[in-house]
Each structure stands twice: as structure tokens, then as C-alpha cells.
C-alpha positions as YAML, in Angstrom:
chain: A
units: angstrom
residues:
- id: 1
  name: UNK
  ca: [10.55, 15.65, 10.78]
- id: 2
  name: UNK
  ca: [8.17, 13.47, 8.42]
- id: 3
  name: UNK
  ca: [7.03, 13.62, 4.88]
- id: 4
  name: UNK
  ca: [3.03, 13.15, 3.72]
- id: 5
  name: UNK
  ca: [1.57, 13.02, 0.64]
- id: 6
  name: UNK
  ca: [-1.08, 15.62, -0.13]
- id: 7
  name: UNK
  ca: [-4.40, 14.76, -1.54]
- id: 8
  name: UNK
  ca: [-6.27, 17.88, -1.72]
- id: 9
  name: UNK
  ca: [-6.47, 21.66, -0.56]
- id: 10
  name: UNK
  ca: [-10.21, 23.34, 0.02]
- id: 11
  name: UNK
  ca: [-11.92, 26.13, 1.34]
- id: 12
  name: UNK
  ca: [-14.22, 24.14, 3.06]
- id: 13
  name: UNK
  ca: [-13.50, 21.32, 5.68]
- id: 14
  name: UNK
  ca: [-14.25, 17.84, 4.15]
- id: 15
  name: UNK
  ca: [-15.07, 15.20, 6.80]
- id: 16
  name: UNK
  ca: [-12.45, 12.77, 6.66]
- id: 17
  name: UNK
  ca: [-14.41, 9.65, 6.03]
- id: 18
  name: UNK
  ca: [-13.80, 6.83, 3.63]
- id: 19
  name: UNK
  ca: [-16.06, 8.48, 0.76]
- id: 20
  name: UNK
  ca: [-13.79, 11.45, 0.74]
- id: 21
  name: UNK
  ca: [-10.96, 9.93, 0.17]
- id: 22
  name: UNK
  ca: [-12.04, 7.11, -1.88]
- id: 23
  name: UNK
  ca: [-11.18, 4.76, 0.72]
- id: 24
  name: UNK
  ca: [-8.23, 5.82, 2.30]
- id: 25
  name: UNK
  ca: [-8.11, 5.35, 6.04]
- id: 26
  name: UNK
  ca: [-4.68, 7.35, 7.21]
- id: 27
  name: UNK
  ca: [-5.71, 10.79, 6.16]
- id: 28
  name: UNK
  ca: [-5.04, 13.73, 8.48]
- id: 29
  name: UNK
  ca: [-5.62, 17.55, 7.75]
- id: 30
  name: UNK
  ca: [-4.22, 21.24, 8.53]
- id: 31
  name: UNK
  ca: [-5.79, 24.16, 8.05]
- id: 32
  name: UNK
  ca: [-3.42, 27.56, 7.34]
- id: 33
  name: UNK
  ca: [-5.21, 30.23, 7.24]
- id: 34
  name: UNK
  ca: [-8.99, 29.51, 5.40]
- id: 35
  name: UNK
  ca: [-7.12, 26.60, 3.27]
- id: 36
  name: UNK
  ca: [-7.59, 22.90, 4.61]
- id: 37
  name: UNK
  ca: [-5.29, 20.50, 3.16]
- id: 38
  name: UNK
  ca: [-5.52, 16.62, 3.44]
- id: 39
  name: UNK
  ca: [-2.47, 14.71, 3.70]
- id: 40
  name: UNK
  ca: [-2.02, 10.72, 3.90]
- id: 41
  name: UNK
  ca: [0.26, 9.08, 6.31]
- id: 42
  name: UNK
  ca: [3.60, 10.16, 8.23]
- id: 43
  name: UNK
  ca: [6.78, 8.59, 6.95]
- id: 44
  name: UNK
  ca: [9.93, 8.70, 8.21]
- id: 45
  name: UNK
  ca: [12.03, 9.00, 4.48]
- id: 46
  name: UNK
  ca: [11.24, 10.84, 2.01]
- id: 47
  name: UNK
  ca: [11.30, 6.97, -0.38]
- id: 48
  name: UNK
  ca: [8.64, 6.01, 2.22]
- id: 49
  name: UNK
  ca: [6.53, 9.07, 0.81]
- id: 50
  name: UNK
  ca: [7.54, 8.59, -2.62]
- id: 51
  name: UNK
  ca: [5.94, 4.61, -2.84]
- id: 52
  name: UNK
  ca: [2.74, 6.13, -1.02]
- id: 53
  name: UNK
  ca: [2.73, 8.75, -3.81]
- id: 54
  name: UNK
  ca: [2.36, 6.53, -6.65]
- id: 55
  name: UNK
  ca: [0.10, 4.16, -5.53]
- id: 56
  name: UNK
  ca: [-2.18, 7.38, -4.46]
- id: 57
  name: UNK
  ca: [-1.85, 9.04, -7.99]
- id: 58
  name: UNK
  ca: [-4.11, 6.15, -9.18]
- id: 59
  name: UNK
  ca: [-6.61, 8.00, -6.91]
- id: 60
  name: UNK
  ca: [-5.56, 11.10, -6.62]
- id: 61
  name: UNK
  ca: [-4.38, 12.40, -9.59]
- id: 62
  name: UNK
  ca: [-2.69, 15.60, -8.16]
- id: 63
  name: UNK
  ca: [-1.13, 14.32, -5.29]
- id: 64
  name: UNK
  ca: [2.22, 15.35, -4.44]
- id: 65
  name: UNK
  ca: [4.92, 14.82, -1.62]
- id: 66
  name: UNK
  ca: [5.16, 17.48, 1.43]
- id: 67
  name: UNK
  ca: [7.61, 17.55, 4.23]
- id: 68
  name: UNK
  ca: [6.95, 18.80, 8.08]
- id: 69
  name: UNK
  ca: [9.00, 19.78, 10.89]
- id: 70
  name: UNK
  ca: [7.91, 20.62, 14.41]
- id: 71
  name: UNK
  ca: [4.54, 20.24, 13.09]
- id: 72
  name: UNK
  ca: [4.92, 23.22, 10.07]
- id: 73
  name: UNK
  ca: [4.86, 22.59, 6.46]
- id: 74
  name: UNK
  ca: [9.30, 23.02, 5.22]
- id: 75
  name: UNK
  ca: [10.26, 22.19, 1.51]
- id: 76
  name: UNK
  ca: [10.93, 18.88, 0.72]
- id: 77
  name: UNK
  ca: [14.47, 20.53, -1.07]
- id: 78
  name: UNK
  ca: [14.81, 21.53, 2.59]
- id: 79
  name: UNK
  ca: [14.33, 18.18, 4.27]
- id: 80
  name: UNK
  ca: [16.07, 16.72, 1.82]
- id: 81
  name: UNK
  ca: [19.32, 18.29, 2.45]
- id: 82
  name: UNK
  ca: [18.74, 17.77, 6.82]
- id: 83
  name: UNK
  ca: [19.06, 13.67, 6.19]
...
């Protein structure tokens, strides 16, 4: 299990390069369905996630913290309560 902060959702995949993301190197994506969603980083707590969060918010206005297990999207209220 790991949390990730996510940037941005789109119809349409985005190359992952530095213009992108305004810089950001650690970004990964998913797509579900004909959504892709870019996420930055894989941390092991959720506080981890949280200090990523707010120095992305500078950047990334919207950004917001996700968790994953096995490699699918869970609720963070959900991870939270499996620490």
C-alpha cells in the first residue's frame, strides 16, 4: 500500500515530460477507463503524502492525496484505518 498525490485527470494522455508538470520529475500515470490521471511520487505514510501535497499546491492548485493497494486506487479513509 502507498499514497500519491494527484496532479491532474484528462481525456487525453499528456506526455510526462518536465513542461507538463512544470518541472516535476517523479510523475507516474493510470488510466481507468478513457480517464488518465497523473500522480507524483509513492510514499510509504500517508504524512509523507501530505508534505508532498503542499509543496505541490504551489503548482498544482488542485492537487489532492490518493491512496493505492495492490496497484488499485482505495480511499485514503480506507488506508487510513489499515496502519
Amino acid at each position: 500500500m502507498y499514497y500519491s498525490v494527484q496532479l491532474a485527470a484528462t481525456t487525453q494522455p499528456l506526455e510526462k515530460h518536465a513542461p507538463n508538470f512544470k518541472n516535476e520529475k517523479n510523475i507516474f500515470s493510470i488510466r481507468s477507463e478513457n480517464i488518465y490521471r497523473y500522480y507524483s511520487g509513492k510514499f510509504s505514510t500517508y504524512e509523507k503524502a501530505l508534505k508532498e501535497k503542499r509543496r505541490l499546491q504551489a503548482k498544482f492548485n488542485g492537487a489532492f492525496i490518493v491512496a493505492f493497494e495492490n496497484e488499485k486506487l482505495i480511499s485514503v479513509k480506507k488506508a487510513l484505518g489499515k496502519m
